[in-house]
KOLVEXZA-257043 format. One record per residue: residue in three letters; chain; x, y, z of N, C-alpha, C, O in turn. Coordinates in nm, 3 decimals, m for minus. Example, Ala and Ser with C-alpha at 12.3 -4.5 7.8 and 13.67 -1.06 7.14 Angstrom:
% residues 2
{'ALA', 'A', {1.319, m0.569, 0.780}, {1.230, m0.450, 0.780}, {1.320, m0.330, 0.780}, {1.424, m0.332, 0.846}}
{'SER', 'A', {1.285, m0.225, 0.708}, {1.367, m0.106, 0.714}, {1.290, 0.003, 0.787}, {1.341, 0.114, 0.804}}
% end
This chain:
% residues 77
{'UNK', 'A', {11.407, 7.714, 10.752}, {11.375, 7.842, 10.816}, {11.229, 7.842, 10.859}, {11.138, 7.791, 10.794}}
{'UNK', 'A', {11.217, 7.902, 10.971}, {11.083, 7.928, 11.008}, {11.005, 8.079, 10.999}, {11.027, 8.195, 11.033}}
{'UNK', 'A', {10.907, 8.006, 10.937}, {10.833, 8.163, 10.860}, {10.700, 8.212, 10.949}, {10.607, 8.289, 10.927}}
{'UNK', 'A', {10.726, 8.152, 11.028}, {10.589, 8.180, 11.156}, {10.616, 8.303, 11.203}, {10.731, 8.338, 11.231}}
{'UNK', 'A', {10.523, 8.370, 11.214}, {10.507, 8.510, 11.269}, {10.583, 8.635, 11.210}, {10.641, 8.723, 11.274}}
{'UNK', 'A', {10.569, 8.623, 11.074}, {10.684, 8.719, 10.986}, {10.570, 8.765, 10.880}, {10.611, 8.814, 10.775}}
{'UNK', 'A', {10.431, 8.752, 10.899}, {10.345, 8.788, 10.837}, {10.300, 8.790, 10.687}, {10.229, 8.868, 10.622}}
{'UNK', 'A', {10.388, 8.642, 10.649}, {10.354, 8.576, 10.523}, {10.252, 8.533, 10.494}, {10.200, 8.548, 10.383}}
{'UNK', 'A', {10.199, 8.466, 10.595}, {10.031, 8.370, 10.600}, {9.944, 8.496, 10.557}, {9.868, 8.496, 10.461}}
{'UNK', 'A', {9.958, 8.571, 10.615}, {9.794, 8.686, 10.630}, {9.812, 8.736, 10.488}, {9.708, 8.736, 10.422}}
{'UNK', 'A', {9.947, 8.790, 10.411}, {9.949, 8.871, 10.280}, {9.874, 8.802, 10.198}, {9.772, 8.832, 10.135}}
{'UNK', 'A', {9.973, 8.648, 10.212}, {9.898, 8.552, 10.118}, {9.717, 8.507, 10.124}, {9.635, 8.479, 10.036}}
{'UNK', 'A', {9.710, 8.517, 10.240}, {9.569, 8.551, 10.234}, {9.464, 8.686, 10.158}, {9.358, 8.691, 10.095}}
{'UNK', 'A', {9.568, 8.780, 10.208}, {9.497, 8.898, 10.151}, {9.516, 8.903, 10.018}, {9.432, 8.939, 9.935}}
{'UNK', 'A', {9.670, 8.855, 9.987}, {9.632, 8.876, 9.816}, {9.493, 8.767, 9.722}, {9.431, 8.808, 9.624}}
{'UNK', 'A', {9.478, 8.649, 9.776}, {9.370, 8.592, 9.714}, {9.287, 8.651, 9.772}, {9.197, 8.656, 9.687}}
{'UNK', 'A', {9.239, 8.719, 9.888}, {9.107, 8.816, 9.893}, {9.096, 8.900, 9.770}, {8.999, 8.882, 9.696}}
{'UNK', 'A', {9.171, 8.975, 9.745}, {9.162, 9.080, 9.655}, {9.178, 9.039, 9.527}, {9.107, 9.096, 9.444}}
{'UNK', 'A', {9.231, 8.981, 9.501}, {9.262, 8.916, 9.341}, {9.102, 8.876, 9.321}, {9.063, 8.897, 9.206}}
{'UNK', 'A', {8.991, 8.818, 9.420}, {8.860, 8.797, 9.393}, {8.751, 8.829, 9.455}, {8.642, 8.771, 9.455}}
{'UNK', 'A', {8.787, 8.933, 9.513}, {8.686, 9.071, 9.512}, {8.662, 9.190, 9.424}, {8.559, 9.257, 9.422}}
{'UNK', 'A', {8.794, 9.211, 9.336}, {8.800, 9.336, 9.284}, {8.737, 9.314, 9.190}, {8.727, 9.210, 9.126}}
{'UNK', 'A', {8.661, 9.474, 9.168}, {8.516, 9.398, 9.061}, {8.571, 9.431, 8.926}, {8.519, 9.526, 8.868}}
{'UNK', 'A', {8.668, 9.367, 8.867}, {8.706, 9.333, 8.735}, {8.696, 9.195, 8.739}, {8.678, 9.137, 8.632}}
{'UNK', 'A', {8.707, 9.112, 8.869}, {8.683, 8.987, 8.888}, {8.594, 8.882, 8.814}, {8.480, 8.858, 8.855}}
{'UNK', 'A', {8.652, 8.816, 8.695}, {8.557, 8.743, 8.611}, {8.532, 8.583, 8.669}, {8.434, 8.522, 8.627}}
{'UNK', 'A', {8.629, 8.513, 8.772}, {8.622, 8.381, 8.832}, {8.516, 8.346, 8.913}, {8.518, 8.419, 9.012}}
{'UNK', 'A', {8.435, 8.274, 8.916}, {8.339, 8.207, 8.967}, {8.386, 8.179, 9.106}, {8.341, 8.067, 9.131}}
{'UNK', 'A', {8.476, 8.237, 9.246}, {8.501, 8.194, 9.335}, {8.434, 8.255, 9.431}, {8.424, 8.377, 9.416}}
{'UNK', 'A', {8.375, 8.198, 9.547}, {8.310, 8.266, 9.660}, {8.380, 8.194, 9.770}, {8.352, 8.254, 9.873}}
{'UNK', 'A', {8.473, 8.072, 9.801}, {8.510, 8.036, 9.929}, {8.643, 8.025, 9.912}, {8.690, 7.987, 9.805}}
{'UNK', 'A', {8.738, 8.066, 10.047}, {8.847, 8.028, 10.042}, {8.872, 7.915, 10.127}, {8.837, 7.963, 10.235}}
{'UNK', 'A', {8.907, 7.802, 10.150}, {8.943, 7.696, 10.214}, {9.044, 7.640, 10.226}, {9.120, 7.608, 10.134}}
{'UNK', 'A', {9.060, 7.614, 10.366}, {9.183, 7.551, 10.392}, {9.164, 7.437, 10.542}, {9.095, 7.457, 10.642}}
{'UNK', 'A', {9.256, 7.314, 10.510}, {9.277, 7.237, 10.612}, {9.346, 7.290, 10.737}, {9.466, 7.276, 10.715}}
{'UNK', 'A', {9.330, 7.339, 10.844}, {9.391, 7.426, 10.930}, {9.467, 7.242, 11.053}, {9.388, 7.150, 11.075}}
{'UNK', 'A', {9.606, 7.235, 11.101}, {9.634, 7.209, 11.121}, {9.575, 7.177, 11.290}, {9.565, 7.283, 11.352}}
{'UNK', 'A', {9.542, 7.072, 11.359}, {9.470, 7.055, 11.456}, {9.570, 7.030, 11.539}, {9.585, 6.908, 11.550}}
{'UNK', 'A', {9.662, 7.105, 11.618}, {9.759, 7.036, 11.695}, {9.710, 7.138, 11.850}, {9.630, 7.230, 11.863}}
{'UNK', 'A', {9.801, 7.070, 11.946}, {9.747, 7.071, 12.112}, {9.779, 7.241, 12.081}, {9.680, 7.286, 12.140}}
{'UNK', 'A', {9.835, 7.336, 12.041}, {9.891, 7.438, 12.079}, {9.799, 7.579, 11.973}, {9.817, 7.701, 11.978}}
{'UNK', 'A', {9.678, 7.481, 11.865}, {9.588, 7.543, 11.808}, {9.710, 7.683, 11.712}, {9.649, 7.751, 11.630}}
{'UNK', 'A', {9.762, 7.693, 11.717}, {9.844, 7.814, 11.605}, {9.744, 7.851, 11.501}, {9.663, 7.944, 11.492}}
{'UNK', 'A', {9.786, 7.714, 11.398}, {9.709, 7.725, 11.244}, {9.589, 7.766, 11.281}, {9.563, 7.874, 11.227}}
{'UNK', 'A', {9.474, 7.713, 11.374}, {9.358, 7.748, 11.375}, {9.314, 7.935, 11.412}, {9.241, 8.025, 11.369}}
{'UNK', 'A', {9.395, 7.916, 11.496}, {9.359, 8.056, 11.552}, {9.411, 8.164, 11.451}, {9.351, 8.270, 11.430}}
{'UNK', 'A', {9.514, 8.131, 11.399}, {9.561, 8.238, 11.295}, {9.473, 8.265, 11.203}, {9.456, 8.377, 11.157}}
{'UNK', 'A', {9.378, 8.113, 11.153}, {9.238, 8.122, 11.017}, {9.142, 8.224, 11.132}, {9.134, 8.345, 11.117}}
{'UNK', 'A', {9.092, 8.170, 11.216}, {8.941, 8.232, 11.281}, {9.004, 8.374, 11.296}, {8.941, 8.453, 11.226}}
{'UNK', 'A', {9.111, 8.437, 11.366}, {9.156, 8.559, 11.359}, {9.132, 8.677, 11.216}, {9.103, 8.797, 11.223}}
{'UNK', 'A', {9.158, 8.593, 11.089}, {9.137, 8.629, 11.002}, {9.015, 8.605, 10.929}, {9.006, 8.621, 10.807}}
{'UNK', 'A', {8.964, 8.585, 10.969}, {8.780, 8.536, 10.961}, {8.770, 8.409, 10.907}, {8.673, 8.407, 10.832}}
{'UNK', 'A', {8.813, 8.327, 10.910}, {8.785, 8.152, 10.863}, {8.690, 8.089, 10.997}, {8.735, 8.098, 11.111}}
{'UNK', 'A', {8.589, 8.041, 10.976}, {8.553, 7.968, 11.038}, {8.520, 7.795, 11.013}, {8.536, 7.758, 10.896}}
{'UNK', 'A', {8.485, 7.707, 11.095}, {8.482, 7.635, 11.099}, {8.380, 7.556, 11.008}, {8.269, 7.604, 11.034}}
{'UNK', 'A', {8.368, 7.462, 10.917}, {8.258, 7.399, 10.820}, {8.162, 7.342, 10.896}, {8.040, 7.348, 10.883}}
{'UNK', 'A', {8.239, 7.276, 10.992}, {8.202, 7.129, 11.092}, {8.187, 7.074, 11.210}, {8.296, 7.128, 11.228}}
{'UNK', 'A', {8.170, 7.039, 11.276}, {8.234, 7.006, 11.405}, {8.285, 6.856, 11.403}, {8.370, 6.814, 11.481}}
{'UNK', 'A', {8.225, 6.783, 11.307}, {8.276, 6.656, 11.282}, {8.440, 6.595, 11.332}, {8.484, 6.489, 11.378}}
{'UNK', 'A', {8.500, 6.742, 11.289}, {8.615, 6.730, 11.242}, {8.725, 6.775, 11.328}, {8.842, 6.792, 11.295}}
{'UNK', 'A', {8.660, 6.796, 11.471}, {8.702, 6.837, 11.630}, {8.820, 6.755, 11.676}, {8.913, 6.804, 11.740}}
{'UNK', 'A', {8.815, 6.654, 11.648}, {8.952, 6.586, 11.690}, {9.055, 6.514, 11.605}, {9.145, 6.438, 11.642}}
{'UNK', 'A', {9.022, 6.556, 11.480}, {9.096, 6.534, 11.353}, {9.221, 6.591, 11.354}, {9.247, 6.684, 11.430}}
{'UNK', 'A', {9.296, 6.548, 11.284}, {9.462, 6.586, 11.270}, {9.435, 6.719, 11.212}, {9.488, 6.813, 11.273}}
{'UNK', 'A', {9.357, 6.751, 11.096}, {9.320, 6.883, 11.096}, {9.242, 6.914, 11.066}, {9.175, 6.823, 11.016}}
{'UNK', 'A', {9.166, 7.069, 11.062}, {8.988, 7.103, 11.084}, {8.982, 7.216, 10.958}, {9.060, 7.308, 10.933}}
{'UNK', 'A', {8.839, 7.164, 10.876}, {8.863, 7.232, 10.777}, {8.783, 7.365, 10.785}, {8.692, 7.362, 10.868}}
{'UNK', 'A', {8.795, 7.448, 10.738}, {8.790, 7.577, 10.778}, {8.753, 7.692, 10.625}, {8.812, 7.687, 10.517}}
{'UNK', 'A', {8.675, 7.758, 10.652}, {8.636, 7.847, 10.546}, {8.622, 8.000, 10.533}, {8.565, 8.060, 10.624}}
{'UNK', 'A', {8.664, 8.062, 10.437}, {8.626, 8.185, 10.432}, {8.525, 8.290, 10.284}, {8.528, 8.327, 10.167}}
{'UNK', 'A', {8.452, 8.293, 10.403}, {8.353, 8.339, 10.247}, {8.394, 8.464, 10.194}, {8.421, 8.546, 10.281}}
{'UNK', 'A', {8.406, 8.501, 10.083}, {8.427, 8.638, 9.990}, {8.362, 8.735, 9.986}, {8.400, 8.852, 9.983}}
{'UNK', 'A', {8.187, 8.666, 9.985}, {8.097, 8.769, 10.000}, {8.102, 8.867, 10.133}, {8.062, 8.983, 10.135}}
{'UNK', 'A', {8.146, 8.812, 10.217}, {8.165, 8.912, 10.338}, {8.236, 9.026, 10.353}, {8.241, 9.092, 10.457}}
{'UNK', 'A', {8.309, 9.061, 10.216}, {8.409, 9.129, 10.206}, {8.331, 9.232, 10.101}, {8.405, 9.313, 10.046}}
{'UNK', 'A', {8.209, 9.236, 10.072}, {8.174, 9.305, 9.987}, {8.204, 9.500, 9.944}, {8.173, 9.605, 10.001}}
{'UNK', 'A', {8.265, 9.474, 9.840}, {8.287, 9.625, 9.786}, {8.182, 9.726, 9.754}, {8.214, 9.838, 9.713}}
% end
C-alpha cells in the first residue's frame, strides 16, 4: 500500500516534535534528522524543507540521498 499523501509523514513528525519540546522534557535532544531521499521528482525533500528541515550540506547534492535537519530549538515554548 501506498501511504504517500495520507498525512502520516507530518504526524510522525509532529509527534517527535512534541514528545521533545514539552517542557517536562528530560532527553538531551535538539536535532531531528533524516536521510531525505534524492530522486529526479524531489517528493522526500520537499516534504522535509516544507516542514522546516533544511539541508546540513551541499556536499551531498547529487547523492542518492541528502541529509537534512531539523532543529527543536526553533520551536521554542
Amino acid at each position: 500500500m501506498n501511504y504517500e499523501r495520507m498525512g502520516y509523514g507530518r504526524k510522525l513528525i509532529s509527534l517527535v516534535q512534541y514528545l521533545y519540546t514539552k517542557p517536562e522534557q528530560v532527553a538531551g535532544c535538539r536535532f531531528i534528522t533524516v536521510d531525505a531521499v534524492n530522486d529526479k521528482d524531489k517528493k522526500a525533500i520537499s516534504f522535509y524543507q516544507n516542514i522546516g528541515f533544511r539541508f546540513m550540506t551541499d556536499d551531498d547534492e547529487n547523492s542518492e540521498t541528502r541529509y537534512m535537519a531539523f532543529d527543536l530549538l526553533s520551536m521554542q515554548i
